[in-house]
C-alpha positions as a Markdown table, in Angstrom:
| # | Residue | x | y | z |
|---|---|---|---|---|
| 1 | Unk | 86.9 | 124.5 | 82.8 |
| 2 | Unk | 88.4 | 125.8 | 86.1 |
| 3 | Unk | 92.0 | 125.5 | 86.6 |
| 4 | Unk | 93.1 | 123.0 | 89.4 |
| 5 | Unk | 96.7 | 121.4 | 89.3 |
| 6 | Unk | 95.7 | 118.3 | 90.0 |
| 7 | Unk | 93.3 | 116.0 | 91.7 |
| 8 | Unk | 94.4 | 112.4 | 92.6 |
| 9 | Unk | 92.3 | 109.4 | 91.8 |
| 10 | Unk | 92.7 | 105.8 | 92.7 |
| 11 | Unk | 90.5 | 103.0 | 90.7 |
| 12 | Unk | 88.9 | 100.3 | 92.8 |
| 13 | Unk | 88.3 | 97.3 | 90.2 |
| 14 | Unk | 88.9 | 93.7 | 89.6 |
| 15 | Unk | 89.7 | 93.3 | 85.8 |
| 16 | Unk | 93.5 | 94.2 | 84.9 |
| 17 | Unk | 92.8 | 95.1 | 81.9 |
| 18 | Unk | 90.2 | 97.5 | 82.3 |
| 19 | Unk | 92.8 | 99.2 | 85.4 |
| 20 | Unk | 95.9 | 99.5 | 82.7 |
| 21 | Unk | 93.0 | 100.8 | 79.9 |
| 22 | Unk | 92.2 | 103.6 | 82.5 |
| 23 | Unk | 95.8 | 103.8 | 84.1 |
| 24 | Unk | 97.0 | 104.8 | 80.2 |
| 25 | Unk | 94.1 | 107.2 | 79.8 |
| 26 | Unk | 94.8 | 109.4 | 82.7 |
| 27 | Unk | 98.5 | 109.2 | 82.0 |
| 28 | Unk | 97.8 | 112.2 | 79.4 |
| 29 | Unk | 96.2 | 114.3 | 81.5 |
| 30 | Unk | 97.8 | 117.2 | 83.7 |
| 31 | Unk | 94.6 | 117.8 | 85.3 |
| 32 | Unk | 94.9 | 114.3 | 87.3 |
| 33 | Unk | 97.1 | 111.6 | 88.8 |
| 34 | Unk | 96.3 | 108.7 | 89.5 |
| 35 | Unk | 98.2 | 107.4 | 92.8 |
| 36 | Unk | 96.7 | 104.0 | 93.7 |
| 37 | Unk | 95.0 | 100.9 | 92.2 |
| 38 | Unk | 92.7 | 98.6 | 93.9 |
| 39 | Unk | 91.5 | 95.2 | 92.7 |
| 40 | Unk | 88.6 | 94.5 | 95.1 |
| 41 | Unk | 86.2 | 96.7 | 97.2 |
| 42 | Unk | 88.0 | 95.6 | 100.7 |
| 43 | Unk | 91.9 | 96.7 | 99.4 |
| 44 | Unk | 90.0 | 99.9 | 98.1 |
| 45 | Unk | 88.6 | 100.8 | 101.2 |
| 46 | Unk | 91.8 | 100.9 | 102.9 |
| 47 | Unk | 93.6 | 103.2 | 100.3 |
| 48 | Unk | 90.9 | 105.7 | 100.2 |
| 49 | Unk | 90.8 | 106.0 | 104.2 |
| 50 | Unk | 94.6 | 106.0 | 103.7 |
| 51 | Unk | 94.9 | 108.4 | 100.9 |
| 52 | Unk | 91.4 | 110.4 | 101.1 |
| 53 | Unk | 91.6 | 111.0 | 97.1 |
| 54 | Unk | 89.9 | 113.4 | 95.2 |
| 55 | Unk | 88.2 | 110.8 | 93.2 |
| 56 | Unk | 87.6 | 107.2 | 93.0 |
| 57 | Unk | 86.5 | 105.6 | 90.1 |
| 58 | Unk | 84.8 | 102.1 | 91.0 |
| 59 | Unk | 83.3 | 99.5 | 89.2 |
| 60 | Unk | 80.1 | 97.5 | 90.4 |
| 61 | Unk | 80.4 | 94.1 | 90.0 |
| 62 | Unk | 83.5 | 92.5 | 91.9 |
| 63 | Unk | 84.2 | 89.7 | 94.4 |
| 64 | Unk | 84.2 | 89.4 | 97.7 |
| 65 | Unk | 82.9 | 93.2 | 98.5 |
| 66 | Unk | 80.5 | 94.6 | 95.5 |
| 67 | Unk | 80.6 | 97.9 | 94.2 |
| 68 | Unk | 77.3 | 98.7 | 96.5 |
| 69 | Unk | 78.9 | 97.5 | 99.6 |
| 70 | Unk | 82.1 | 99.6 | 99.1 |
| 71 | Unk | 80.5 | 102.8 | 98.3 |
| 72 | Unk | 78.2 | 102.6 | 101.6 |
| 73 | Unk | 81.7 | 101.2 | 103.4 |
| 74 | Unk | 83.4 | 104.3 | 102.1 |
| 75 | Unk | 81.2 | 106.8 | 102.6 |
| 76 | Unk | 80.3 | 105.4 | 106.8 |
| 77 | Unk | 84.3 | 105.6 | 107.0 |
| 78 | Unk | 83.4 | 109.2 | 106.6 |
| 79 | Unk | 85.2 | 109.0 | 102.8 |
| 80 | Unk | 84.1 | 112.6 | 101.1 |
| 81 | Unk | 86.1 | 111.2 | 97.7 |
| 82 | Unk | 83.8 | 112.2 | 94.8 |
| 83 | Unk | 82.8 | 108.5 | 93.8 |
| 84 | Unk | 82.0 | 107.8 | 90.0 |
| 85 | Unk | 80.6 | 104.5 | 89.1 |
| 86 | Unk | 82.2 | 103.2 | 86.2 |
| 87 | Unk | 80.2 | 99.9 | 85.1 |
| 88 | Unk | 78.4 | 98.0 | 82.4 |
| 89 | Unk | 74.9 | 97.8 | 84.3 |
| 90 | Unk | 72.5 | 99.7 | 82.8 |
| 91 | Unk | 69.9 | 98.8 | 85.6 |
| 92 | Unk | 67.2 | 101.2 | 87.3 |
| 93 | Unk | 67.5 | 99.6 | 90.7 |
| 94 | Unk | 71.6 | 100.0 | 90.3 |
| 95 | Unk | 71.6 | 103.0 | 89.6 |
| 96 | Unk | 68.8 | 103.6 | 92.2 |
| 97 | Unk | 71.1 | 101.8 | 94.6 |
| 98 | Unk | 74.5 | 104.0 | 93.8 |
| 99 | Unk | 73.2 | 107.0 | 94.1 |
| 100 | Unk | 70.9 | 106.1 | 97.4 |
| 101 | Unk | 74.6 | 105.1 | 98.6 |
| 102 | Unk | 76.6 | 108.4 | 97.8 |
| 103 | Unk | 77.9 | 108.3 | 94.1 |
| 104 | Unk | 78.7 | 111.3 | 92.7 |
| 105 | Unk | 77.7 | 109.9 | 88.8 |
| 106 | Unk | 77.4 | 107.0 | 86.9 |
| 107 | Unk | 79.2 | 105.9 | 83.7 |
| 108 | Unk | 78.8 | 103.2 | 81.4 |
| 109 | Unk | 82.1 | 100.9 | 80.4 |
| 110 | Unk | 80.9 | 101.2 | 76.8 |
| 111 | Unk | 82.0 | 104.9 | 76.7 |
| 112 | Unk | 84.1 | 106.6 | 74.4 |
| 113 | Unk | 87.6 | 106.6 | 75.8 |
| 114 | Unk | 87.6 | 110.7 | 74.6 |
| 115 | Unk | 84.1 | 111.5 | 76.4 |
| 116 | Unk | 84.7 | 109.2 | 79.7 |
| 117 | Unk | 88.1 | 111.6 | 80.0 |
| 118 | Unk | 86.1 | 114.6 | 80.2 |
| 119 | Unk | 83.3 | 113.0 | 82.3 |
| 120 | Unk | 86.0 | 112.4 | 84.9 |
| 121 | Unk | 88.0 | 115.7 | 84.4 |
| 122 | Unk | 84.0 | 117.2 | 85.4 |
| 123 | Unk | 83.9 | 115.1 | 88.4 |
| 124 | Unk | 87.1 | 115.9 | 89.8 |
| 125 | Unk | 85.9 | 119.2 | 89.9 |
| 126 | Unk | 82.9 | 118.7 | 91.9 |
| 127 | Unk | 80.3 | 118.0 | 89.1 |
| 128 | Unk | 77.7 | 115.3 | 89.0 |
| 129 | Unk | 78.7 | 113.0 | 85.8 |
| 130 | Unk | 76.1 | 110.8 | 84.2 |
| 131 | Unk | 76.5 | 108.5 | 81.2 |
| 132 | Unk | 74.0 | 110.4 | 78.6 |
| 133 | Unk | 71.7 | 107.4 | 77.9 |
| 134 | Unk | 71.3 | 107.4 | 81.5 |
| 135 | Unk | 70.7 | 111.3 | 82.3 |
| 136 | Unk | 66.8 | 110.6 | 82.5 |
| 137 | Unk | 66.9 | 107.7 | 84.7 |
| 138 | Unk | 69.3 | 109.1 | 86.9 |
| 139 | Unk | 67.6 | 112.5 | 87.2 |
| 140 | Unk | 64.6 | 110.6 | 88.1 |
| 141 | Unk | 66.1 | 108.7 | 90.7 |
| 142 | Unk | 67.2 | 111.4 | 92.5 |
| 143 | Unk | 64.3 | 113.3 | 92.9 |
| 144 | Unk | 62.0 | 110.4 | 93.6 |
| 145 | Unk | 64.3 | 108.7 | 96.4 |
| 146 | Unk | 64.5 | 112.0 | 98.5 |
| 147 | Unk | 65.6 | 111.5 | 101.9 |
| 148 | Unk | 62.5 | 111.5 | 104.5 |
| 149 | Unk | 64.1 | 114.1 | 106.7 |
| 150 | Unk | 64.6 | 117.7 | 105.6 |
| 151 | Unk | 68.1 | 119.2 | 106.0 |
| 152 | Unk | 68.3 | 122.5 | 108.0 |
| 153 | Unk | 71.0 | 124.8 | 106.4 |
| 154 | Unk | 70.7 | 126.1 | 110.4 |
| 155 | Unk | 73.0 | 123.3 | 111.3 |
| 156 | Unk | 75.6 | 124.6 | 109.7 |
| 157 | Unk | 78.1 | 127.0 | 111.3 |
| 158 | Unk | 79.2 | 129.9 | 109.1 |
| 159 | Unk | 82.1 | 128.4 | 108.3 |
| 160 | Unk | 80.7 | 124.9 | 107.1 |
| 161 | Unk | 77.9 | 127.3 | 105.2 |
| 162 | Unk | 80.8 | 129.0 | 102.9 |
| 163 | Unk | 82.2 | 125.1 | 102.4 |
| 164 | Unk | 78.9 | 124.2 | 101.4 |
| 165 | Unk | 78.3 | 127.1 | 99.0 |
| 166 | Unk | 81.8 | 126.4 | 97.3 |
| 167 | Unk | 80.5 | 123.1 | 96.7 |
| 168 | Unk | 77.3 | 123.7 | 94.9 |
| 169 | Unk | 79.9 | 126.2 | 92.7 |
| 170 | Unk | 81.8 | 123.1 | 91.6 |
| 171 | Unk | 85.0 | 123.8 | 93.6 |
| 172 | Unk | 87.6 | 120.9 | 94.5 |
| 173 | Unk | 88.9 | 120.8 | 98.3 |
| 174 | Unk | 92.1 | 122.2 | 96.5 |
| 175 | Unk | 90.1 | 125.2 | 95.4 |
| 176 | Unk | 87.8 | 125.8 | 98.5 |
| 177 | Unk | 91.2 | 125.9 | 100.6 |
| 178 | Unk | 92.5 | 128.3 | 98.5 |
| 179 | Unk | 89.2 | 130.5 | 98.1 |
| 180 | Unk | 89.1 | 130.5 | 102.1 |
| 181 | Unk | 92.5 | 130.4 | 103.3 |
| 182 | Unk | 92.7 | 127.5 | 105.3 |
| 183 | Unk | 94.1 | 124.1 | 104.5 |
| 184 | Unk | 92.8 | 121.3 | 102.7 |
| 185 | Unk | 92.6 | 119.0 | 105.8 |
| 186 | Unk | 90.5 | 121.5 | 107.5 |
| 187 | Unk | 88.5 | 121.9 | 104.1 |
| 188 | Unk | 88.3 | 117.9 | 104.5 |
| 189 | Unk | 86.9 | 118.3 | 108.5 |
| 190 | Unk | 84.2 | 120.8 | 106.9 |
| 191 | Unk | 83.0 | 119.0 | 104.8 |
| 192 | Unk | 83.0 | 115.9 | 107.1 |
| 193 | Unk | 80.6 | 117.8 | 109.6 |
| 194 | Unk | 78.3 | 119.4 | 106.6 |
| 195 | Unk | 77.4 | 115.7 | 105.3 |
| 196 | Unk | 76.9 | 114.5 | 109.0 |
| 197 | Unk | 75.1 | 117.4 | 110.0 |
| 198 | Unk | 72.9 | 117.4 | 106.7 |
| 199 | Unk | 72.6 | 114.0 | 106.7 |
| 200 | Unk | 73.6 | 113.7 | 103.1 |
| 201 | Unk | 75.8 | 111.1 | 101.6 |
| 202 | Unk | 77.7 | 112.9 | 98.8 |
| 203 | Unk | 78.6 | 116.3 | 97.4 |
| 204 | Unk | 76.5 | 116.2 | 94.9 |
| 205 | Unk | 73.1 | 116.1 | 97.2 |
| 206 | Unk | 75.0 | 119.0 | 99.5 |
| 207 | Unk | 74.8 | 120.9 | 96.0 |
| 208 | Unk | 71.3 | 120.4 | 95.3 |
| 209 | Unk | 70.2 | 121.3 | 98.7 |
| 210 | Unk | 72.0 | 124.5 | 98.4 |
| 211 | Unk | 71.0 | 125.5 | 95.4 |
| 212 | Unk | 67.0 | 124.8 | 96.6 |
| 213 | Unk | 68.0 | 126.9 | 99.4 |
| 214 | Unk | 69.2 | 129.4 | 97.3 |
């Protein structure tokens, strides 16, 4: 696994229990922090804008602004989080639906407490994260709901290209601002402009269109 020092995570859900469960499990690990809590998708929102994360863990089913809602919300505030879905909905049209929206992966609630650790540990560094009994479903999704237009890596300016290359490696904005000298704000303004200009709604689709341009 690369070395980072940290990446900070928030969780956006409405069950307490399931919040202090998660809160406990991150507690032993160096790799990540958690620095905020939300129990609805509209108090969520306003932290990520806020605190622009590394990751946000979110669950799917919660009053007054569903998961759904708050993962398109977050990513038209221009959010660039890596977003796992953390759920007990094992439905095709869900997970159709998340990863339409921008989710970097989908877990199931049902997880081993040991495995969902490393799942999350993977997608703080940049990698997609799917719940195993879900892998062929997901995969499927993906490459059957392809956007109608077709990115142009000419878009990009040579700048935004190396962001977008670091990306498809797995790098974290902590890492990419290190790799390239420049801070992470400006690493969070690239990548910003490469969704936009792509017209892709998460990291993970910038990393398979790079590596098909590759």
């Amino acid at each position: 696994m690369t070395d980072i020092s940290f990446a900070t995570v928030i969780i956006i859900d409405d069950h307490p229990l399931l919040r202090k469960g998660l809160s406990q499990l991150l507690e032993f690990e160096p790799e990540l922090k958690l620095i905020a809590e939300a129990e609805n998708g509209i108090q969520g929102l306003a932290i990520a804008i806020r605190d622009e994360p590394d990751l946000i863990i979110l669950d799917l089913n919660m009053p007054e602004m569903n998961g759904i809602n708050t993962l398109i919300a977050l990513r038209n505030a221009g959010v660039t989080s890596r977003i796992i879905v953390l759920t007990v909905s094992d439905n095709v049209s869900d997970i159709i639906q998340v990863m339409r929206a921008g989710a970097d992966g989908y877990l199931l609630k049902d997880i081993k407490p040991e495995l969902l650790l490393e799942e999350i540990k993977k997608a703080a560094l940049g990698q997609m994260v799917v719940d195993p009994r879900l892998t062929e479903v997901l995969v499927d999704a993906i490459h059957t709901h392809q956007p109608d237009h077709q990115p142009k890596l000419a878009e990009l300016t040579f700048r935004e290209r190396e962001v977008a290359t670091l990306i498809a490696d797995g790098l974290s904005n902590k890492q990419i601002s290190l790799e390239l000298g420049i801070s992470q704000e400006t690493v969070k303004v690239h990548v910003k402009h490469v969704l936009k200009k792509l017209k892709l709604s998460s990291r993970v689709k910038v990393a398979l269109f790079m590596v098909q341009q590759k």
